[in-house]
C-alpha positions in Angstrom: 21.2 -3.5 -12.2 18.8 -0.4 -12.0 15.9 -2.0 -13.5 16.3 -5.2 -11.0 16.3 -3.0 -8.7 13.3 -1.1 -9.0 11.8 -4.7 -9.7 12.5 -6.0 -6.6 11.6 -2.6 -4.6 8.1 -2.5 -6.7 7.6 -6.7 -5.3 8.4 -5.2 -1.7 12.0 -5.1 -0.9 13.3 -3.2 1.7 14.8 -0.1 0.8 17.1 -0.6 3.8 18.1 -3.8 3.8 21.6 -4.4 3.9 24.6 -4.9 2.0 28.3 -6.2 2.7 27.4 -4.8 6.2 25.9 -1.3 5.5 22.6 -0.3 3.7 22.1 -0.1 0.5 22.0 3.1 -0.3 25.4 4.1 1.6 26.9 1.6 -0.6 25.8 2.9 -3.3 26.8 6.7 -2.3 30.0 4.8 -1.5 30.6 3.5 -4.7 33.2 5.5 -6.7 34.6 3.6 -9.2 31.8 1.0 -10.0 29.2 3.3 -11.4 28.9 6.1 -13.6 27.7 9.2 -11.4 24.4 9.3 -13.7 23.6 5.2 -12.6 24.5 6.5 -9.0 21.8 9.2 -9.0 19.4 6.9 -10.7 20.1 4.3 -7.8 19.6 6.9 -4.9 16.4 8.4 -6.2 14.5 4.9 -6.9 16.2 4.4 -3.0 14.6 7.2 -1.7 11.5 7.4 -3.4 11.0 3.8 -1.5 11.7 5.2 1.3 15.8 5.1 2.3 16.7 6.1 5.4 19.3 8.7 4.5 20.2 9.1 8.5 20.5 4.9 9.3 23.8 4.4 10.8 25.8 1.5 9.7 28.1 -0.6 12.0 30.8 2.1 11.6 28.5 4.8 12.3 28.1 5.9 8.6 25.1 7.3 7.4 24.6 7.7 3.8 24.0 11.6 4.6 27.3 11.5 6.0 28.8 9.0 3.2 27.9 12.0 1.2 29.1 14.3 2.6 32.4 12.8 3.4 32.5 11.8 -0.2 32.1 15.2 -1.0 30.0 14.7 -4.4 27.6 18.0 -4.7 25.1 16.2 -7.3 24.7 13.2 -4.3 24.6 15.4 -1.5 21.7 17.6 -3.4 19.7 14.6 -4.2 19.9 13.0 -1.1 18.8 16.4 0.7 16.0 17.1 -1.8 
């Protein structure tokens, strides 16, 4: 939920916390099924804007730069570089 989201990141949540073992925003840029690729944008730019670490490594060594990449989404990769 976007707007839970942005909430909870407004209250002081931690834009890199983590998620089913990798940060939040790599699962999100992971995502491909679950969102609409509008919602996905939406997600990484409130991330981002609260400071996301586009280069932290998960326990697999994925980065959501890389998750990106590898996912090889243009409208992700261009927001995540902006």
């Amino acid at each position: 939920d976007l707007d839970a989201m942005r909430a909870a990141l407004q209250k002081g949540a931690d834009a890199n916390a983590d998620i089913e073992g990798q940060s939040i925003l790599c699962h999100v840029i992971s995502q491909t099924n679950l969102m609409t690729a509008a919602s996905k944008n939406d997600f990484i730019e409130i991330l981002i804007a609260h400071r996301a670490d586009i280069n932290r490594a998960g326990p697999d060594g994925t980065t959501p730069l890389l998750a990106a990449v590898l996912g090889d989404d243009q409208a992700v990769l261009a927001r995540i570089l902006a």
